[in-house]
Each structure stands twice: as structure tokens, then as C-alpha cells.
C-alpha positions as CSV (number, residue, x, y, z in Angstrom):
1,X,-23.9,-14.5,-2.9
2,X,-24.1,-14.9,1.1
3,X,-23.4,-12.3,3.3
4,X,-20.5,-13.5,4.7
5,X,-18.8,-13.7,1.0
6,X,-20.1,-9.8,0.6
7,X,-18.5,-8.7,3.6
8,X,-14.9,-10.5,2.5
9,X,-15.1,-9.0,-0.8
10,X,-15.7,-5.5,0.6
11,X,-13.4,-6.0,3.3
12,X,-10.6,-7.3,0.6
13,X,-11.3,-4.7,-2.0
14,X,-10.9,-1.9,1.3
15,X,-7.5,-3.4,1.6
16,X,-6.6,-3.2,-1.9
17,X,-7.2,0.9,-1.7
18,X,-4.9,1.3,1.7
19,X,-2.3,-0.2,-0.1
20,X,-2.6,1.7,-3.0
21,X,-2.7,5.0,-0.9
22,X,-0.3,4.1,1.4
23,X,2.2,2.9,-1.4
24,X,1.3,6.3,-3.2
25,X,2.0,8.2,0.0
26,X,5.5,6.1,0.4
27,X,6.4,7.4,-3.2
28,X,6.2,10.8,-2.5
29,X,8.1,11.4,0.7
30,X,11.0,13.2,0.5
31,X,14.5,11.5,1.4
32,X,14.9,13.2,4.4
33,X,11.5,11.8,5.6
34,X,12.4,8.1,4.4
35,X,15.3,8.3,6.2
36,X,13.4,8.8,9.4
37,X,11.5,5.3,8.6
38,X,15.0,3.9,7.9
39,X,14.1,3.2,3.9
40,X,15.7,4.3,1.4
41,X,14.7,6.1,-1.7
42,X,15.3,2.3,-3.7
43,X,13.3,0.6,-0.8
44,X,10.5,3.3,-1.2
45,X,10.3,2.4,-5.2
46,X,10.2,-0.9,-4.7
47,X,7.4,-1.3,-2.1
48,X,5.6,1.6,-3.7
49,X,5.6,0.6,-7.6
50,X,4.2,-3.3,-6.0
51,X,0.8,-3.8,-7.6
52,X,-2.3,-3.3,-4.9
53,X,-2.9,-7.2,-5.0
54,X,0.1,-7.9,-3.8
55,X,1.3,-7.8,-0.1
């Protein structure tokens, strides 16, 4: 494997972990919090229950 195909696959699988903390984060704010990001509890689910994979 080149180097250029390492550094993709690290720099995909560091992507994959952002999104799953970040979607982890979104699932535990509290309502009043989402509704300072103008989501609601319903958007938070759905964005935060998406697999890591997918954007």
C-alpha cells in the first residue's frame, strides 16, 4: 500500500470518529441547548442515530 492510500485511510477513518463523537454529543444535549442550534429534539435523533459512514 502507497503512502498516499495510508494517509486517506487514516484521514477517512479520523473522520468516521468525529462523526461518531459529534453525533454522540448531539444526542445528549438537553432541549434547551438544541434549541439554541435551532434543532429539535426529532432533528437531533435523526442526525445522531445516522451510522458514522454516512454523511
Amino acid at each position: 500500500m502507497t503512502l498516499t492510500r495510508l494517509t486517506r485511510l487514516f484521514a477517512r477513518l479520523r473522520e468516521y470518529q468525529h462523526r461518531r463523537y459529534s453525533r454522540q454529543q448531539l444526542l445528549e444535549l438537553e432541549l434547551h441547548q438544541l434549541k439554541d442550534i435551532g434543532l429539535s429534539r426529532a432533528d437531533a435523533v435523526r442526525e445522531g442515530s445516522k451510522p458514522f459512514w454516512k454523511a
